[in-house]
C-alpha positions in Angstrom: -83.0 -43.5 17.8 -86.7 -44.2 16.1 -87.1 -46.8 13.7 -87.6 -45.9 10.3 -91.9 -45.5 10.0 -94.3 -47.1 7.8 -95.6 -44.3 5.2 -97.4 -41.9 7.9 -98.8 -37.9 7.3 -97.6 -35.3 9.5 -98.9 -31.7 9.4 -97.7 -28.5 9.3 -99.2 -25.2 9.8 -97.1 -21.7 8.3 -98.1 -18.3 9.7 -96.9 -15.9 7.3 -98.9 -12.8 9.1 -95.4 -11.5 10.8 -93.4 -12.0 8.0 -93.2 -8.0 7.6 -90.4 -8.4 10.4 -89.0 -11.3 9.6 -90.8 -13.5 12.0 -92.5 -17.0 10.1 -94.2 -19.2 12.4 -95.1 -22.6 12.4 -96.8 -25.6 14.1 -96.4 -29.0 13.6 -98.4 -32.6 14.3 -95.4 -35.3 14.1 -96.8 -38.8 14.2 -94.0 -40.5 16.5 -94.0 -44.0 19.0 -93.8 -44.2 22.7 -90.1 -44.1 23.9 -87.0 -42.1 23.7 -87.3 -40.1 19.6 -85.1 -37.9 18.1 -86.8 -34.9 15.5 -84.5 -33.9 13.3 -84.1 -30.3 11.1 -83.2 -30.4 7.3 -79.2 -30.1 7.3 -78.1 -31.0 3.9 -80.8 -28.7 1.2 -81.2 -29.9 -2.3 -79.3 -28.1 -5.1 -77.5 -25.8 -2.4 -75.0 -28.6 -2.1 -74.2 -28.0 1.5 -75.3 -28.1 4.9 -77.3 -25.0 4.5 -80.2 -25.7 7.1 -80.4 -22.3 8.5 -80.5 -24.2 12.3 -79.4 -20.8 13.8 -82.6 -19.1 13.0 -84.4 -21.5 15.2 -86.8 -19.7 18.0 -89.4 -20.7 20.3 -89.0 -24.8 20.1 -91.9 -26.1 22.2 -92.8 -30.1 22.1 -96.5 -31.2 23.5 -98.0 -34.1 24.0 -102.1 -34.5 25.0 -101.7 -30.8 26.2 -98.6 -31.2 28.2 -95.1 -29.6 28.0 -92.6 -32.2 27.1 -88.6 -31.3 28.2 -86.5 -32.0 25.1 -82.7 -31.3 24.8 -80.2 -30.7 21.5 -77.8 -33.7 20.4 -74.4 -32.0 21.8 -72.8 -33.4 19.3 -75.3 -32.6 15.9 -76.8 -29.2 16.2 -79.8 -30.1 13.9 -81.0 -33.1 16.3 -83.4 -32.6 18.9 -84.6 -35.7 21.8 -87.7 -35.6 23.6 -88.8 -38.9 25.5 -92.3 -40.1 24.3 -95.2 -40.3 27.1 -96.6 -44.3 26.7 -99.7 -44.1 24.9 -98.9 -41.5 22.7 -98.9 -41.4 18.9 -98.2 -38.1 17.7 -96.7 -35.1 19.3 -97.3 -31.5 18.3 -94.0 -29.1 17.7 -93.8 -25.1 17.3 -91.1 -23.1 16.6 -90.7 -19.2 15.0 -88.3 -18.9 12.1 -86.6 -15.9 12.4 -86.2 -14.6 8.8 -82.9 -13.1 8.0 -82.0 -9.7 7.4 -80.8 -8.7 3.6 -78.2 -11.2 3.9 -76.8 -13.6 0.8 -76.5 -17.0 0.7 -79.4 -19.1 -1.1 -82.2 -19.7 0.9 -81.2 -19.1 4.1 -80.5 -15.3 3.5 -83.3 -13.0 3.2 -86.9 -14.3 1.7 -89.2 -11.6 3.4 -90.5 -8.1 3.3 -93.6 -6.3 4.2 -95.4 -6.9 0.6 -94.0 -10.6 -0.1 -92.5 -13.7 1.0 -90.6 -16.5 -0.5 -91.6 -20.0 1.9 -89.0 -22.7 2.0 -90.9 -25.9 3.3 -87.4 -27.2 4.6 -87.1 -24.4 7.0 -90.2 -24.6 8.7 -90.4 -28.6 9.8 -88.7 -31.3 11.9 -89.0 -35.0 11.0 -88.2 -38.1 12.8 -85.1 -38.9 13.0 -84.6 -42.4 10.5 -87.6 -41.5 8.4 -86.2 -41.0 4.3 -88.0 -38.4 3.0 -90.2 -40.6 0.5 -91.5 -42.5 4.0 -93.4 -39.4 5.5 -95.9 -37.4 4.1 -96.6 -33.6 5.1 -100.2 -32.2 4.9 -99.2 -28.4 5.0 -101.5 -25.3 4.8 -100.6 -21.9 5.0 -101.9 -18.5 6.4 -101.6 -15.3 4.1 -101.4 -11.7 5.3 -104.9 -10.0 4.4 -104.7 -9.1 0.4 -102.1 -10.9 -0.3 -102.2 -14.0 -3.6 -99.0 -16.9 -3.9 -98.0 -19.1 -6.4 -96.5 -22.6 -6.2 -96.2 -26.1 -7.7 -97.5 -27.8 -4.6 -101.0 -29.3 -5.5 -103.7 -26.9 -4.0 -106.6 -28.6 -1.8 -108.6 -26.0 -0.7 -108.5 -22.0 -0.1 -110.5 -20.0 1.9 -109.6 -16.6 2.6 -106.3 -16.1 3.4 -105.9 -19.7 4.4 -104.4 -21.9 1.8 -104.3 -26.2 2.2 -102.4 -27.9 0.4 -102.8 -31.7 -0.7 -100.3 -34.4 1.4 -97.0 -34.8 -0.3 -94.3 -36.1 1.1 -91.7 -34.5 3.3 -89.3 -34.7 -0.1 -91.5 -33.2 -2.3 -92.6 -30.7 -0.1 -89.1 -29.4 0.6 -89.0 -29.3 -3.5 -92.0 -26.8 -4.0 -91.3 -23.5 -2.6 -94.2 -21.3 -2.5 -93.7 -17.2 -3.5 -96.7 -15.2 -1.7 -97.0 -11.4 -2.2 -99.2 -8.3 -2.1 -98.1 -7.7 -5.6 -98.2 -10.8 -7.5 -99.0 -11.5 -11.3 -99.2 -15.0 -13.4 -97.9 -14.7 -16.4 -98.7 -17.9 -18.7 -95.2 -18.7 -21.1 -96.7 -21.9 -22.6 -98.8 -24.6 -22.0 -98.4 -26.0 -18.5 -95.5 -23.4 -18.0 -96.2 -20.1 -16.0 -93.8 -17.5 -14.1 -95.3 -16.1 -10.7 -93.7 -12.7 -10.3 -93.9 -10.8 -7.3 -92.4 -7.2 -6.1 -92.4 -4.9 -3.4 -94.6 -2.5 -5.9 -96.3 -2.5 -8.8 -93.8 -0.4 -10.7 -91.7 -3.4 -10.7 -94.1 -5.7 -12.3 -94.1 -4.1 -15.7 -92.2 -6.9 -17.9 -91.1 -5.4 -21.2 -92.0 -7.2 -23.9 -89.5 -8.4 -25.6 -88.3 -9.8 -22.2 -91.4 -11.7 -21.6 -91.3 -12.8 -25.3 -87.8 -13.9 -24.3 -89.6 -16.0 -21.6 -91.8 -17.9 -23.8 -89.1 -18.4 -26.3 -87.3 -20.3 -23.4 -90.0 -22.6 -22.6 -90.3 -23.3 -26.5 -86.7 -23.9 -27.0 -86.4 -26.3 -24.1 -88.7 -28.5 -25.4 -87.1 -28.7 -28.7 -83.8 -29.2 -26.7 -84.9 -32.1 -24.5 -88.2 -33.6 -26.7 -89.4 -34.3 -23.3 -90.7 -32.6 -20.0 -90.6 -34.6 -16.7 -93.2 -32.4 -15.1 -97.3 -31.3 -15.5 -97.0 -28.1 -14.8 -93.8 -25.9 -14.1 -94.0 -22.2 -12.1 -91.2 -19.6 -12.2 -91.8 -18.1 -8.9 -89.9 -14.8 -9.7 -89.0 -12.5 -6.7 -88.8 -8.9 -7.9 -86.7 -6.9 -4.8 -83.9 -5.4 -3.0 -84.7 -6.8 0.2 -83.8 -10.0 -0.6 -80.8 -12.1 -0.8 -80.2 -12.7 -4.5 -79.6 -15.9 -6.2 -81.6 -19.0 -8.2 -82.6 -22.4 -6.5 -83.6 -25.4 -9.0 -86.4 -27.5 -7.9 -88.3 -30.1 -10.3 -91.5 -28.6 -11.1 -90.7 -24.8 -10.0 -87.1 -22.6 -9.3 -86.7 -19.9 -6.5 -85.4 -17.1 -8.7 -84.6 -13.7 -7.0 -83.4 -10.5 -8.4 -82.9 -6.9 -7.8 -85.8 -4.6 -7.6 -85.2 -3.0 -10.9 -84.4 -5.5 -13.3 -87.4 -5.1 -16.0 -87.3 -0.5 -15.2 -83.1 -0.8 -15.8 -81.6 -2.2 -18.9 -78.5 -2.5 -17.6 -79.6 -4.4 -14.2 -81.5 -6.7 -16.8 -78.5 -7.9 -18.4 -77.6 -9.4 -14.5 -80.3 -11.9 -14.6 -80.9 -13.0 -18.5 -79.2 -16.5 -17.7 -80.9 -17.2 -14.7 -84.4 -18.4 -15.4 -82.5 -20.6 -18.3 -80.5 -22.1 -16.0 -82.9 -23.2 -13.2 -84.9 -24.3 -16.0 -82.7 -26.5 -17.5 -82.1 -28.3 -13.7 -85.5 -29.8 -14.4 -84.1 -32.5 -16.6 -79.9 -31.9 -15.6 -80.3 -32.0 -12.0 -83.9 -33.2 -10.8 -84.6 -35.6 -13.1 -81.3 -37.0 -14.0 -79.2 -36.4 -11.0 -75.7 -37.6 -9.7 -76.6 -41.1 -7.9 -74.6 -39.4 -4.9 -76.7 -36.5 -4.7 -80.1 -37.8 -3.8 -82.5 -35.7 -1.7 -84.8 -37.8 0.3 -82.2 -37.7 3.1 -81.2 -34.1 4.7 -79.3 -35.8 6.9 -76.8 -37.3 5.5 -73.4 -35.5 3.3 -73.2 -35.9 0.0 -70.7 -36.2 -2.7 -70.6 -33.2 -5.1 -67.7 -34.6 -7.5 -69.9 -34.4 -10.4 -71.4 -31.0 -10.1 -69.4 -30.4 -12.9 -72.0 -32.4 -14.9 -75.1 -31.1 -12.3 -74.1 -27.6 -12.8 -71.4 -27.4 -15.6 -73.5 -28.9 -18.2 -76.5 -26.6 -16.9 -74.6 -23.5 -17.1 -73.6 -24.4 -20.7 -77.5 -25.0 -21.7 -78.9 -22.4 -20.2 -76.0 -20.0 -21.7 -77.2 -22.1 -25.1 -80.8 -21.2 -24.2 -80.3 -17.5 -23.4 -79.2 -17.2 -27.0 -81.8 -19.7 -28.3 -84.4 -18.2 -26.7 -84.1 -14.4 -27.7 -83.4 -13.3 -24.4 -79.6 -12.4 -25.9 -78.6 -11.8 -28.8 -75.8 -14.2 -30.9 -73.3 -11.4 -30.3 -74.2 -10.8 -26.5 -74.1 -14.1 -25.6 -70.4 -14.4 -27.4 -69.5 -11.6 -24.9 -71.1 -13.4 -21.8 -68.6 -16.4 -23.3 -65.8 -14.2 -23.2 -65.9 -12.4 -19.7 -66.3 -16.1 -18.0 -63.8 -17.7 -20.2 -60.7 -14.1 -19.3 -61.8 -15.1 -15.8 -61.4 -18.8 -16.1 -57.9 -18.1 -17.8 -56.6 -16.1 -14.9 -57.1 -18.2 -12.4 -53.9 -19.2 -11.5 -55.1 -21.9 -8.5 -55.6 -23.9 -10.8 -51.8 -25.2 -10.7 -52.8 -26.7 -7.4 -56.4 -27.2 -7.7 -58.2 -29.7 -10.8 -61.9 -28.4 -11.6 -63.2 -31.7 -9.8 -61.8 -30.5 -6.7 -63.6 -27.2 -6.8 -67.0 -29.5 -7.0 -65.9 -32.1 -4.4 -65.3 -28.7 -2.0 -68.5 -27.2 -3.2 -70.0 -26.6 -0.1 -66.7 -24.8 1.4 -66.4 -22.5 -2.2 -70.2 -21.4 -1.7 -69.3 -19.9 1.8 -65.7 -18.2 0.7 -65.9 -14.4 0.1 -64.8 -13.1 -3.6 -61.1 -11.9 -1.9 -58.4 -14.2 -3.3 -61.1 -15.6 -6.0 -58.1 -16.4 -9.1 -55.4 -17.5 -6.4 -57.7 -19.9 -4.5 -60.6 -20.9 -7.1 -64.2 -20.5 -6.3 -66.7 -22.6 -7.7 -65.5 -22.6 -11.3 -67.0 -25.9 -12.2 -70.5 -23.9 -13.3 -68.3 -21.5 -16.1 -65.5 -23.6 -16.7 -68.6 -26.5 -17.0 -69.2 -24.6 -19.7 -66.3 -24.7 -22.0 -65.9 -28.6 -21.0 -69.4 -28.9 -22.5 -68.8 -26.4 -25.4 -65.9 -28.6 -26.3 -68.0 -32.0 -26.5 -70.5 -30.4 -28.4 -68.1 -29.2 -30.7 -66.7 -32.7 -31.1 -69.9 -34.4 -31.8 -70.4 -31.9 -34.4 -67.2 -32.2 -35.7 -66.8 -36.4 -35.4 -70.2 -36.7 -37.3 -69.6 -34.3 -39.9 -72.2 -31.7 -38.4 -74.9 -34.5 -38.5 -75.3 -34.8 -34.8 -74.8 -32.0 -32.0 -74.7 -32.1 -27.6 -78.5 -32.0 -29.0 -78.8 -35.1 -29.6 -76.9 -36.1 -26.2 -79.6 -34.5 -24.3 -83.0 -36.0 -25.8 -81.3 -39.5 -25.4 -79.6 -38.4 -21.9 -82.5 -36.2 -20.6 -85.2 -37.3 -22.6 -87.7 -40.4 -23.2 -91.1 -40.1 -21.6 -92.3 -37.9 -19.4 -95.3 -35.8 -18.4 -94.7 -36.2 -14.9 -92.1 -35.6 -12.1 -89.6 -38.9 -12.1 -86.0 -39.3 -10.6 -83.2 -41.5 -13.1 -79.9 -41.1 -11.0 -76.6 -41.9 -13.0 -72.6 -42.3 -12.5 -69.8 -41.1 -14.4 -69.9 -43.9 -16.7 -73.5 -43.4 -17.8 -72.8 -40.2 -18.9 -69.9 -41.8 -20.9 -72.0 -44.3 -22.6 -74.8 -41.9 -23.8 -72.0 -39.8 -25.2 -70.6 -42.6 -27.0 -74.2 -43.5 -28.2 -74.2 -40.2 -30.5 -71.0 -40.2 -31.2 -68.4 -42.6 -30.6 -65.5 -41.4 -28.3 -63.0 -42.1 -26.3 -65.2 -39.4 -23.9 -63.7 -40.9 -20.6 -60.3 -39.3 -21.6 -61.7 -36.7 -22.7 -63.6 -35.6 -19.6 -61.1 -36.7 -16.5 -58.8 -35.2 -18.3 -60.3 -31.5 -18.5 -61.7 -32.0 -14.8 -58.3 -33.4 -12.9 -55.9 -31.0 -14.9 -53.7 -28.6 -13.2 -52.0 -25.6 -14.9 -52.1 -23.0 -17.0 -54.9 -21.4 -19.1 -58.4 -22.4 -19.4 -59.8 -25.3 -21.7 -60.7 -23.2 -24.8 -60.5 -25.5 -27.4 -64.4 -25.4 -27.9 -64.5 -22.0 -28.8 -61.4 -22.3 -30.9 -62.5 -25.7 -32.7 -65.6 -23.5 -33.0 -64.2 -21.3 -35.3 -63.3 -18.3 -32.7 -60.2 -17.4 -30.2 -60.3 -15.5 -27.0 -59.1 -11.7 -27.9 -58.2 -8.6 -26.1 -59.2 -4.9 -27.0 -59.1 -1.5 -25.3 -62.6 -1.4 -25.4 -65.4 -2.8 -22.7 -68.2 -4.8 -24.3 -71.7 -3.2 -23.3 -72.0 -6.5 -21.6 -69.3 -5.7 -19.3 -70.2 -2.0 -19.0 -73.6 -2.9 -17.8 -72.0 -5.9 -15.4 -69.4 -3.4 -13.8 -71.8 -0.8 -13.4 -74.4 -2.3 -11.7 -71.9 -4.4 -9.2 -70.5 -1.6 -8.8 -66.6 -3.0 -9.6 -63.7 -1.8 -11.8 -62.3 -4.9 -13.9 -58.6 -4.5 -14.5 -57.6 -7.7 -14.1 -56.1 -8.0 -17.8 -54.5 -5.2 -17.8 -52.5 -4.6 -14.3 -54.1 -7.7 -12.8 -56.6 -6.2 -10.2 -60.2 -5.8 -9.7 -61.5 -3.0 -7.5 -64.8 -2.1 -5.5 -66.5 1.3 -5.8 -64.6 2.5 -2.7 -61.7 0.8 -3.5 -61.3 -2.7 -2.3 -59.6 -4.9 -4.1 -61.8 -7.8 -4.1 -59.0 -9.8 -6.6 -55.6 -9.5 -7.9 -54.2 -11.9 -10.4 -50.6 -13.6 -9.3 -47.9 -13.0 -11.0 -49.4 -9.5 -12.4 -47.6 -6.2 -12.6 -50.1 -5.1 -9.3 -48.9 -8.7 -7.7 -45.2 -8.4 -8.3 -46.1 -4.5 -6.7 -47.5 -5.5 -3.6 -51.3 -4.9 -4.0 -52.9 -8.0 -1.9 -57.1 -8.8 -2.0 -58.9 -6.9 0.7 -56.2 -3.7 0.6 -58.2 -0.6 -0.2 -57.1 2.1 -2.6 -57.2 5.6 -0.9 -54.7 7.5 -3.9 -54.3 7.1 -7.6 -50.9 8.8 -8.8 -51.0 11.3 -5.8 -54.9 12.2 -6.2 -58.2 10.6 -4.2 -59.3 7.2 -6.0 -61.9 7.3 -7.5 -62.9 4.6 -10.2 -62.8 6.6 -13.2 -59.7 8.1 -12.1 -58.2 4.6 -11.5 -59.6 3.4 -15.3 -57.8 6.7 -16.6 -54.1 6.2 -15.1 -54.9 2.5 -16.6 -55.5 4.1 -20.3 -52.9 6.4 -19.9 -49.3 5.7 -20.9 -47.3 5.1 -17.8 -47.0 3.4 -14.8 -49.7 3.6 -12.3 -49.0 4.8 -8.9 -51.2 4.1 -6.0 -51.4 4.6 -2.3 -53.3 1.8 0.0 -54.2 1.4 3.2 -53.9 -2.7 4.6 -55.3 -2.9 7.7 -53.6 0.0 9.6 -50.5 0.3 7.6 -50.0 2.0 4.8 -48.6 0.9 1.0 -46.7 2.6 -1.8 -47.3 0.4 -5.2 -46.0 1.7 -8.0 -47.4 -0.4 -11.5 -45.0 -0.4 -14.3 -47.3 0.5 -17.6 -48.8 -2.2 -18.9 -49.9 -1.5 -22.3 -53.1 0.3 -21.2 -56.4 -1.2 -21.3 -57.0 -4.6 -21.9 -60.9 -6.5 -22.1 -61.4 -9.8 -22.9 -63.7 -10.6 -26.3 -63.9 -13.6 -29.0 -63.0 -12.5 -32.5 -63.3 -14.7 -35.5 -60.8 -17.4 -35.7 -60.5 -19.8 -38.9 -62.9 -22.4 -39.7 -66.8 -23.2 -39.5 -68.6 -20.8 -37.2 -69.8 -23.7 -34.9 -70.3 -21.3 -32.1 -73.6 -19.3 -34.3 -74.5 -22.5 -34.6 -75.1 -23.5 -31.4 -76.6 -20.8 -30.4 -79.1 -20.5 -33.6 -83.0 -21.6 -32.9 -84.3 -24.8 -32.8 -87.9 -24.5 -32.1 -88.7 -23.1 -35.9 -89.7 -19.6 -34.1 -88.4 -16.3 -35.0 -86.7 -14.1 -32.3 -84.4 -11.0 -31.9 -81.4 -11.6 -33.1 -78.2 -9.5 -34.3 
């Protein structure tokens, strides 16, 4: 094993010219000692909260030394550890590999970053480090090769560019693994506010063609986050927006940047739009809950080493609550569209019937299986509820402060003190349980320990909805789809009936969820069973949604592996969609969601 190194600079070299078909190569100058040394590839990735490392995609691994091959062999027993014995006399070694870019695959940066017309570069997939070496002890001097034409966008400082040849200045091996870079042959900067820009890129042109009012959104964010936090830990901050189909689709916080990637027609379809409006909010909000002030036991400078996720419910759940805040804040939603974003997550949340065996922290401590489980059995086994139910945790403190200081003092105020103070530059303040407690008790005294192990080691029944009910509002039911959940449904592609006869349905129809305990349950229908008849005629999801409406039961034919399954649904009382009507009290809720910045936006 090599002892940990002084402060030393390696280099790395990306080739980007064969990213078309998903082939990124890379070459590498590792300064290492004489003697038996173990290179290491990034296991554990920052903010994807699991050993994500895409290892498999490894190709081509050749080790040299003063021109000559050296042999080097995998650890049998760690897959991401590589040992090569050290010729005397040597001080560095150089080390190639290809990286074989994914097909359209999911899963956070290891699914698909490339096409023909752009690329998306994680730094953490493209190095090896010695093995004992924290990632504030080595420094990487990258540079980067472009396909002819071709422009990029990044938060890693720029030394020089010549061409299509890009150097970067030294940073070390954890801030380089924290600055993406987005490269394209159709790429536009779009400035949102001092020091703030969004680098979009897209397979075309056509794609490129922000509306507006959604890039007015945009810079309504950036406004509103400052008069959130009264802070920024950063100099400059890039959105580096991917615009395409042939990517996997997700968003990936980093300090001074966030690896956001949507479909292809997100600013050309309203209703794709509305999949995506919370997403730059809520990567930019990880700059200060997550990156700056960051669970003590979730530090990056080791991608070696597990981690404990237990409270992602604060990393993620209080991020998920601000950026739905923001969204609102911001323009981007309306005060009524954001109530009906609140209600979908919260139905969801109160379904979930695994959670009479599994507490909310459990579903954080077990982040990194819940990333990797398929949507089948979602309400029976939990997934990773601690982002949405997060939420109404956080909704309910705010509500609280509001309340215990007679409206004087909001979760406002816990953010400035929390995520606040000075800034102006990238910084790291890790805390523990009980220094969330005591900032919370700071604005408004509490007894907040209580308050939150209770909410996040409960088990049974119902979601915590006191914050929207303390907030002057209550979880309601209708026969009529939001436009929200029209738009969500259509684009997915999914039928929602879980709050009616307790299933949820694919376009060909999968069921991808059935609620226990519901009339489809109690009749048989499992996940993963496909519906091939709808009261003795070919599913079809309109079909399904009728026989639903209709007074009735609901009959349906369904094929389970090769076996076949007769469910007949007693009527249920028709259609049933989850929305938030006016409860007594204080609208706390408009409140919350009402400017701060002094700017006017779209609103109801």
């Amino acid at each position: 094993m090599l002892a940990p190194l002084l402060l030393v600079t390696a280099r790395v070299a990306v080739d980007l010219g064969e990213s078309g078909r998903h082939l990124v190569h890379t070459r590498m100058t590792i300064p290492v000692t004489a003697g038996a040394v173990t290179l290491r590839y990034p296991k554990w990735i920052p903010g994807e909260h699991g050993p994500t490392g895409p290892i498999k995609d490894v190709a081509g691994l050749t080790m040299t030394a003063a021109g000559k091959t050296l042999d080097w062999t995998r650890d049998p027993k760690d897959m991401y550890a590589f040992k090569v014995d050290v010729p005397a006399g040597t001080t560095s070694i150089d080390v190639g590999f290809d990286l074989l870019s994914s097909a359209v695959t999911e899963g956070f940066s290891s699914g698909a970053s490339t096409t023909p017309r752009l690329a998306l570069l994680s730094w953490n997939q493209v190095v090896l480090y010695p093995e004992g070496t924290k990632g504030d002890a080595i420094d990487y001097e990258a540079s980067l090769k472009l396909p002819k034409g071709w422009s990029f966008g990044t938060a890693l400082p720029v030394r020089s560019k010549a061409g299509s040849e890009v150097s970067f200045e030294p940073v070390s091996l954890t801030r380089l693994v924290d600055s993406p870079v987005l490269a394209g042959e159709h790429l536009k900067e779009i400035p949102l506010g001092e020091g703030v820009v969004l680098d979009v890129a897209a397979d075309n042109p056509e794609a490129l063609v922000i509306p507006p009012e959604v890039e007015a959104g945009f810079k309504g964010l950036v406004a509103e986050a400052d008069a959130l936090f009264g802070s920024r830990h950063f100099a400059k901050y890039h959105f580096l927006l991917t615009v395409s189909d042939q990517v996997a689709h997700f968003g990936l916080e980093h300090h001074e940047s966030s690896d956001d990637r949507v479909r292809e027609r997100v600013f050309l379809d309203p209703d794709v739009r509305q999949t995506m409006l919370g997403l730059l909010p809520h990567e930019y909000v990880h700059s200060w809950n997550g990156k700056y002030r960051r669970p003590a036991d979730l530090l990056p400078d080791s991608f070696s080493d597990p981690i404990d996720s237990s409270l992602l419910w604060v990393y993620e759940g209080l991020t998920q609550y601000l950026g739905w805040v923001l969204t609102s804040r911001s323009g981007l939603r309306t005060t009524s569209q954001g109530l009906d974003d609140l209600a979908l997550s919260t139905a969801q949340l109160d379904r979930r019937a695994g959670r009479r065996w599994r507490p909310l922290e459990d579903t954080a401590t077990a982040a990194q299986l819940l990333y990797e489980t398929p949507d089948l059995w979602g309400s029976w086994r939990r997934q990773v509820d601690f982002y949405d139910e997060g939420t109404l945790i956080w909704l309910e403190a705010d509500v609280t402060i509001r309340q215990l200081t007679k409206g004087t003092k909001s979760l406002d105020d816990f953010c400035k003190r929390f995520h606040g103070g000075p800034g102006g530059k990238a910084d790291l303040k890790t805390y523990r349980f009980e220094d969330v407690v005591e900032a919370l008790n700071a604005v408004a005294p509490h007894d907040w320990a209580s308050f939150l192990r209770e909410r996040v080691r409960r088990r049974g029944e119902g979601a915590p909805m006191a914050g929207i009910e303390k907030g002057g509002w209550k979880l309601d039911y209708t026969s009529k789809r939001s436009e929200l959940q029209v738009s969500l449904e259509d684009v997915r592609e999914t039928s929602d009936f879980r709050y009616a006869i307790g299933v949820q349905v694919n376009k060909d129809g999968t069921v991808c969820d059935v609620v226990p305990d519901s009339p489809a349950w109690k009749a048989g229908v499992a996940p993963g069973m496909q519906v091939l008849a709808v009261n003795e005629l070919k599913f079809a999801p309109s079909r399904l949604r009728d026989a639903v409406r209709a007074s009735g039961s609901v009959r349906l034919i369904l094929q389970n592996g090769e076996s076949f399954l007769n469910a007949e649904i007693p009527d249920s009382g028709g259609e049933r969609y989850p929305h938030l009507a006016r409860g007594g009290g204080d609208d706390l809720l408009g409140a919350i969601l009402a400017p701060r910045s002094g700017k006017a936006y779209k609103k109801d």
